[in-house]
C-alpha positions, -999 to +999 in steps of 0.1 A: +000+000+000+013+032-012+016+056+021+024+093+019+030+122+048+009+153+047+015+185+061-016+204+068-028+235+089-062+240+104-078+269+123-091+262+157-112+285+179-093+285+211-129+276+229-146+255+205-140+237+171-168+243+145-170+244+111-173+280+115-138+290+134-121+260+115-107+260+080-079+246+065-052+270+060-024+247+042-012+211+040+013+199+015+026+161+008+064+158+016+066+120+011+081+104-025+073+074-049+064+047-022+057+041+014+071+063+038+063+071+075+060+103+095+080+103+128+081+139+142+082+176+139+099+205+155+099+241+156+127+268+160+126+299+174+114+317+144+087+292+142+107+271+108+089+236+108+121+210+112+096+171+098+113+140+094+106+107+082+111+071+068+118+078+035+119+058+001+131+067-034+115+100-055+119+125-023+125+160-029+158+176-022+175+206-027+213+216-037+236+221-012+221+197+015+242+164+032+229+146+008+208+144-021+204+107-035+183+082-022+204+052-009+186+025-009+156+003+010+147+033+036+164+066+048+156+091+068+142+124+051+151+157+076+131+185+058+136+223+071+100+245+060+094+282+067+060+289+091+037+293+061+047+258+052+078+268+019+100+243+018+136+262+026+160+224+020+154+193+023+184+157+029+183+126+028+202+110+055+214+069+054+230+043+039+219+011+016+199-007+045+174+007+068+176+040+084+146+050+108+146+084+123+136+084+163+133+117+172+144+154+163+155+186+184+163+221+175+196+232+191+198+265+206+229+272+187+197+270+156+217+232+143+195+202+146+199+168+161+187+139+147+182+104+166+168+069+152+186+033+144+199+019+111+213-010+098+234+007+071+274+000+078+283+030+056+269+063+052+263+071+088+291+081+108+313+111+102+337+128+128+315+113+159+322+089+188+316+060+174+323+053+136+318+014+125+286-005+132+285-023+162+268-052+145+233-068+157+204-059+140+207-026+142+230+002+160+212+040+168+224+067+155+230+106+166+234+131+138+241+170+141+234+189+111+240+227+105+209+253+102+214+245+056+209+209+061+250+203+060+260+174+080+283+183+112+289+151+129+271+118+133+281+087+154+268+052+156+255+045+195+253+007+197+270-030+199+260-066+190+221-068+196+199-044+189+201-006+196+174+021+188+176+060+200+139+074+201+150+107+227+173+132+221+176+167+239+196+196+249+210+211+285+214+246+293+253+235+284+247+226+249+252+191+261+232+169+239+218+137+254+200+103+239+178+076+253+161+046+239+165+004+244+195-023+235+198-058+239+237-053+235+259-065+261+287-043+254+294-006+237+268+010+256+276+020+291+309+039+308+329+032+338+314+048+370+275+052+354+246+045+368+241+012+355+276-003+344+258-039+335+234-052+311+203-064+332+191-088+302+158-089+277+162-057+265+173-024+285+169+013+286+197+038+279+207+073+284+239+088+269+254+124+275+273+136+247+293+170+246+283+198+219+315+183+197+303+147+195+323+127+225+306+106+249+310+120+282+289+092+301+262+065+293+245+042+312+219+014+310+184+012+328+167-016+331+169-054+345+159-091+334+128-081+315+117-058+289+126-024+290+128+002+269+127+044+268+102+060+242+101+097+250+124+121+272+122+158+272+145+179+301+132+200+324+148+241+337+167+224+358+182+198+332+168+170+349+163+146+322+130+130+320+122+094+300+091+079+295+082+038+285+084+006+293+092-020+318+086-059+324+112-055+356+098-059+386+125-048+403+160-026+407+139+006+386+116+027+412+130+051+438+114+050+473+097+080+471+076+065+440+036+072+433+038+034+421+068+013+437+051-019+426+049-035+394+014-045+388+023-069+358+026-079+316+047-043+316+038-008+331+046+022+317+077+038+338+085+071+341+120+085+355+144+109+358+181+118+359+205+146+369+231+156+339+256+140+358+234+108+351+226+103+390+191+090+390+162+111+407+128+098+403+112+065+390+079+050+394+060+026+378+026+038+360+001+012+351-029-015+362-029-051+355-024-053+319+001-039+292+008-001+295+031+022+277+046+058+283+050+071+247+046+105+252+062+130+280+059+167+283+071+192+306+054+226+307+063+257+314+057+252+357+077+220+357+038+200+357+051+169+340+021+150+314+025+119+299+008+089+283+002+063+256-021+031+251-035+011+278-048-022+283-057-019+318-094-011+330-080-007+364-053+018+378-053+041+355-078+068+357-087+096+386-124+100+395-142+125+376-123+116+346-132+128+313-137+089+305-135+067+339-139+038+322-117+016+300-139+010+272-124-013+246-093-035+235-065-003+238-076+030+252-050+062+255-045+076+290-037+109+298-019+116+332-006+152+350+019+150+377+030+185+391+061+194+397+060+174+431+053+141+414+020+146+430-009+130+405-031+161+398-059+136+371-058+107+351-084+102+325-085+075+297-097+085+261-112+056+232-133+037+224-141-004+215-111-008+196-072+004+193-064+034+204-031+048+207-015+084+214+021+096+198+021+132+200+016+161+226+020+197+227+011+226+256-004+257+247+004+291+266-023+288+286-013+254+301-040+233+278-028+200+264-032+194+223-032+161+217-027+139+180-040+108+183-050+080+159-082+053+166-101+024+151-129+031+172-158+045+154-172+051+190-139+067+201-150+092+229-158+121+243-160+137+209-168+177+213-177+208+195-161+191+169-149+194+135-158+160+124-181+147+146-178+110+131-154+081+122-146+089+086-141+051+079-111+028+070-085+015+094-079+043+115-092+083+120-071+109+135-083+126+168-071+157+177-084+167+210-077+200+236-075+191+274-072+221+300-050+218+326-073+210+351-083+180+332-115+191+315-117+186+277-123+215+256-130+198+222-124+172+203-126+157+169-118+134+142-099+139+113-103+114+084-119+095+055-128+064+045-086+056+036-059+053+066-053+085+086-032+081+113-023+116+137+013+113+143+027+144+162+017+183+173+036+215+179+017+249+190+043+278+174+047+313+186+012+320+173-009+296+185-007+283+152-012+241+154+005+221+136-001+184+127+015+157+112-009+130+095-001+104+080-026+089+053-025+060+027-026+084+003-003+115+018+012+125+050+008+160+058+016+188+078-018+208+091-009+243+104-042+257+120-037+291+137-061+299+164-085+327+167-082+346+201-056+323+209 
C-alpha cells in the first residue's frame, strides 16, 4: 500500500472547534514514490517547521544539503519548512539498509539533532564517537546537522544486539543527550555510570554527549525483562525526563515512587536523571495489563504530562475523569503530575477498539493538544467538533484539547474512509497548530492558527 506524509494546517477557535472558526489553512505532501512514515516535527525559534521521516526513493531535495540521492531500502528524510509551510532544504540522511529516524531537536545554537537506528554499515558516521557499526540488527544513530541541512557530525551508538535511539535533547550547556532500548551487552555504558551492566531482555539507555560529538557518560536502565525508553524531554533544571516501558519488577523505582510496585505484563515507567546521570525519580505507571509511556511533556511550571495506550481497566484513571472507564481493547491515557510528582488527574480517552496516542503539545495557557490515531468508530468524548464522526477505513485521527485541570475542551476526528493516522503536534509562537498525518494516500503537515488564541 502506497503511504504518503501530509502537512496540513487547520484553524481552531481556542474555545470551540466548529465548522465556523475552522478551515484549512495549508497542507502539503512531503513523502516520494512509495511508502514512507511520518516520525516527528519541531519548531525553531522563528517558528521554521524541522519534519522528518522514513523515506523511500523519488523524495524532494535541494542543492547544497548532506545529501541528495536516495540510498537504498529506507532513509531518513530531515526536511527544514518556513512557518507558512515553503520548503527552505530538504536531505536525505542513510546508507543502503534501513535507516529509521527516532526523534528530532532544534539546538539553541539554531543546528538540529537527529536520533533513530539503522542498519546501514556505511553512510552514517562522520567525525562522531563511534564510527563502525557495532553489529546486531541494528546500532542507533546521533546526527548533528548545520541550520542549511550540511552534516556536522554523526556517530553510531550501539553494539551486537539491537540498539534504537527514540529521545534526544539539549542542556542549558549545549550538552546533547540520547535515550532509547539495547539488547547489547557491550558498547553502551561507561565506567562509574549508573548502571555499568546489562540487566538482560532488552534495557533502557541514556547517553550524555558534549556539543562536539564525545561521549561523556552512558549508562543502562533496566533489569531481566523488557525495557525500553520512548520519550524524554528535560526539564529548567536539566533533569532529564524518559518515558516507556518496563517488564522489571525490580531494581527501577526510587522509594519516594507514586507506584513502587509492578502491577504486571509491563507498566509504563517514568523516570528521571540529573546531567551528571545520577538518578532522581522513577515510578511505575500502570494496572494489571500492558501499558506504555509514549509520550512526556514538561510545561512551562515543571507539571510533567505523559501517556500512551493502555490495556488496563484498572489503575489508571482519577475519579471524575473525562472517560472513567476503559472502554475497549486499547484505550489512551492521559496523566498530569506537578512538579512534586503529586498525580493532579488521570483520564482514559477511546473507544471499543485500538487506540493509541504519539504526539503532545502545551499551549500558553497550560492546555494540552493532543494527536491521536483510533479504530474506534465510537472513540469518545467527541466535542464541538470538526468531524463529529469516524470517517471510515482502518484508522481516523483525533485531535483533541485538554485544560489543565483536566476538563476537555474539544475534540474531533480527522479522516476519511482511507488510513489516517495523527502522528505528532507543535503549537508555534502563534498559536498556530500544527499536525503531522499520516494517510494511505499522503502525509501531511496541518498548520491551524487559532483565533483569540
Amino acid at each position: 500500500m502506497k503511504t504518503f506524509l501530509l502537512l496540513t494546517v487547520l484553524l481552531f477557535s481556542n474555545l470551540c472547534f466548529t465548522q465556523e472558526t475552522q478551515r484549512i489553512q495549508y497542507s502539503t505532501y512531503i513523502g516520494g514514490n512509495s511508502e514512507d512514515y511520518s516520525i516527528n516535527i519541531q519548531l525553531a525559534a522563528n517558528d521554521d517547521i524541522i519534519a522528518t521521516l522514513q523515506a523511500t526513493a523519488g523524495c524532494v531535495t535541494t542543492p547544497g544539503v548532506h545529501q541528495t540521492f536516495f540510498s537504498g531500502f529506507s532513509d531518513v528524510l530531515l526536511q527544514k519548512r518556513d512557518k507558512n509551510g515553503t520548503l527552505i532544504w530538504s536531505t536525505y540522511y542513510g546508507g543502503n539498509l534501513e535507516d529509521i529516524p527516532g526523534k528530532v531537536t532544534l539546538l539553541k545554537s539554531g543546528k538540529i539533532a537527529l536520533a533513530g537506528q539503522t542498519s546501514s554499515i556505511a553512510n552514517i558516521a562522520f567525525n562522531g564517537h563511534q564510527t563502525s557499526y557495532g553489529g546486531g540488527t541494528y546500532d542507533g544513530f546521533l546526527a548533528i546537522f548545520n541550520e542549511d541541512g550540511t552534516l556536522e557530525w554523526a556517530t553510531y551508538f550501539g553494539g551486537s544486539g539491537e540498539d534504537a535511539v527514540y529521545g534526544v535533547n539539549e542542556d542549558t550547556e549545549g550538552n546533547i543527550y540520547i535515550s532509547g532500548y539495547t539488547s547489547s551487552s557491550t558498547k553502551i555504558s561507561t565506567v562509574g555510570s549508573y548502571q555499568l551492566l546489562y540487566g538482560g531482555g532488552t534495557d533502557g539507555f541514556l547517553s550524555k554527549f558534549s556539543k562536539e560529538g564525545q561521549l561523556v557518560w552512558s549508562t543502562y536502565v533496566g533489569g531481566v525483562g523488557l525495557d525500553a525508553f520512548y520519550t524524554m524531554e528535560i526539564d529548567k533544571s536539566d533533569n532529564l525526563w524518559l518515558g516507556g516501558l518496563a517488564y522489571s519488577s525490580s531494581g527501577l523505582v526510587t522509594n519516594n515512587a507514586y507506584d513502587g510496585s509492578y502491577a504486571g505484563r509491563g507498566d509504563g515507567l517514568l523516570m528521571s536523571f540529573d546531567k551528571d546521570g545520577k538518578k532522581v525519580y522513577a515510578t511505575y505507571y500502570g494496572g494489571s495489563d500492558k501499558d506504555e509511556i509514549y509520550v512526556l511533556k514538561i510545561d512551562k511550571n515543571d507539571n510533567i504530562w505523559f501517556g500512551g495506550p493502555t490495556k488496563s481497566a484498572t489503575d489508571i484513571v482519577t475519579a471524575g475523569a473525562i472517560n472513567e472507564l476503559h472502554k475497549g481493547d486499547i484505550d489512551v491515557f492521559l496523566v498530569k503530575f506537578n512538579k512534586n510528582k503529586i498525580r493532579e488527574w488521570a483520564t482514559y480517552l477511546g473507544g471499543n477498539k485500538w487506540d493509541t496516542f504519539f504526539g503532545i503539545d502545551i499551549d500558553n495557557d497550560g492546555n494540552a493538544i493532543l494527536n491521536m490515531m483510533t479504530q474506534s468508530v465510537n472513540f469518545s468524548p467527541i466535542k464541538n467538533a470538526m468531524q463529529e464522526t469516524f470517517g471510515g477505513g482502518p484508522w481516523d485521527a483525533v485531535y483533541s484539547k485538554i485544560s489543565g485541570n483536566g476538563n476537555l475542551i474539544w475534540s474531533t476526528f480527522h479522516g476519511g474512509d482511507g488510513n489516517d493516522r495523527g502522528v505528532d503536534v507543535k503549537v508555534n509562537s502563534e498559536g498556530t497548530l500544527i499536525f503531522l498525518l499520516q494517510q494511505e494516500v499522503r502525509i501531511y503537515i496541518l498548520m491551524t492558527p487559532m483565533i483569540n488564541y
